[in-house]
C-alpha positions in Angstrom: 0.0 0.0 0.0 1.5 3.4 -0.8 2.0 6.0 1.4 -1.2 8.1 -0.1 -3.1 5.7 0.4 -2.5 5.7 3.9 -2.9 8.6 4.3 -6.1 9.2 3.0 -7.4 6.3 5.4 -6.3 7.5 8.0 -7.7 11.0 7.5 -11.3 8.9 6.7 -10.6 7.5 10.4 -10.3 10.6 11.9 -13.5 12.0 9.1 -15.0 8.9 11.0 -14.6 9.4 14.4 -15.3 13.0 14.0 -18.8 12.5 12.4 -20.7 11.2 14.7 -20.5 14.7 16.4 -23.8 15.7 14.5 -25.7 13.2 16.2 -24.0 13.8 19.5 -27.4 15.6 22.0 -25.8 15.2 25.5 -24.0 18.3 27.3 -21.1 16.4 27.9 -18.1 16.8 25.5 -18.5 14.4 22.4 -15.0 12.0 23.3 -13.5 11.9 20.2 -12.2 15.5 20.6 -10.4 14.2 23.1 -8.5 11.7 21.0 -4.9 13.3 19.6 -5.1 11.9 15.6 -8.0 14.2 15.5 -6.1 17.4 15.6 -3.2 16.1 13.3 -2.9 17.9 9.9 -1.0 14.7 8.3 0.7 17.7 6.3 4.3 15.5 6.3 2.7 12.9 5.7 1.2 14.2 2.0 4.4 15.7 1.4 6.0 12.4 1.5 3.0 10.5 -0.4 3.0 13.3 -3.2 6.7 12.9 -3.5 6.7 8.9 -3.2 3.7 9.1 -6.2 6.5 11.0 -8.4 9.8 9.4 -7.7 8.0 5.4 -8.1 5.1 5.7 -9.8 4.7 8.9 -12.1 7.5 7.5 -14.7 6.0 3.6 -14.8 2.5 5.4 -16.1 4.1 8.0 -18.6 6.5 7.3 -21.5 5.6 3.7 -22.2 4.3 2.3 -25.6 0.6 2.6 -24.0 1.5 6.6 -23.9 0.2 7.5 -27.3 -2.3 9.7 -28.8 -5.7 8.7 -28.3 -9.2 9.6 -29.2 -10.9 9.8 -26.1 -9.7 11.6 -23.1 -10.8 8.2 -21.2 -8.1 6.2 -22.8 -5.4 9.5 -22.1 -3.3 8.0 -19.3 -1.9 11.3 -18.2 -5.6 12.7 -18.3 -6.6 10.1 -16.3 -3.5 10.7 -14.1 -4.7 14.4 -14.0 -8.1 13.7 -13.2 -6.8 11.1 -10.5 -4.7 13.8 -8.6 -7.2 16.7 -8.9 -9.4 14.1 -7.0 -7.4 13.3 -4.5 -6.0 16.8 -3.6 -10.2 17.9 -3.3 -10.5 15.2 -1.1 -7.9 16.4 1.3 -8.8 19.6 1.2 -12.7 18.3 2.2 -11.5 16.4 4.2 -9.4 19.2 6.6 -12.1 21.8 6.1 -14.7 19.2 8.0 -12.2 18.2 10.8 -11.4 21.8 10.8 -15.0 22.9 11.3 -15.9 20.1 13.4 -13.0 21.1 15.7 -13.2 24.8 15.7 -16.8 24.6 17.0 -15.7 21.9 20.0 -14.0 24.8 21.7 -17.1 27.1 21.6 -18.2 24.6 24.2 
């Protein structure tokens, strides 16, 4: 499993645990804020990913015999790539602005 990968499920965990905050109706604080991984920005650990993606992976997909013209933008490997990356960086950014909202309105409290 590669390093975004991991990433990304471990950000779902903490997306996870974070959730169920909507549902939470007591007065007492919901106990997940009181679990560390939900305050960590896994910031290093995209860096790394992103960089692990383009040292390993990046040159396997482009400049082989498969990367040719084509007519259709799904059979374009680097679109696809594109596309792929795009994706993932919206996720992450989703993905912080929740834990980031979530959080912010734990310490109006």
């Amino acid at each position: 499993r590669h390093s975004a990968q991991n990433t990304v499920l471990k950000k779902m965990d903490v997306g996870t645990k974070l959730i169920g905050i909507f549902k939470h109706a007591t007065a007492q604080r919901y106990p997940a804020l009181s679990d560390k991984d939900v305050y960590k920005t896994y910031e290093e650990e995209d860096a790394l990913a992103e960089q692990e993606f383009v040292s390993k992976d990046l040159g396997k997909i482009f400049g082989e015999e498969n990367d040719r013209e084509t007519n259709s933008v799904r059979d374009d490997d680097m679109a696809v790539m594109a596309t792929a990356l795009a994706n993932l960086s919206r996720m992450k950014e989703q993905l912080r602005c929740v834990q980031h909202r979530i959080l912010q309105n734990s310490y109006d409290e």
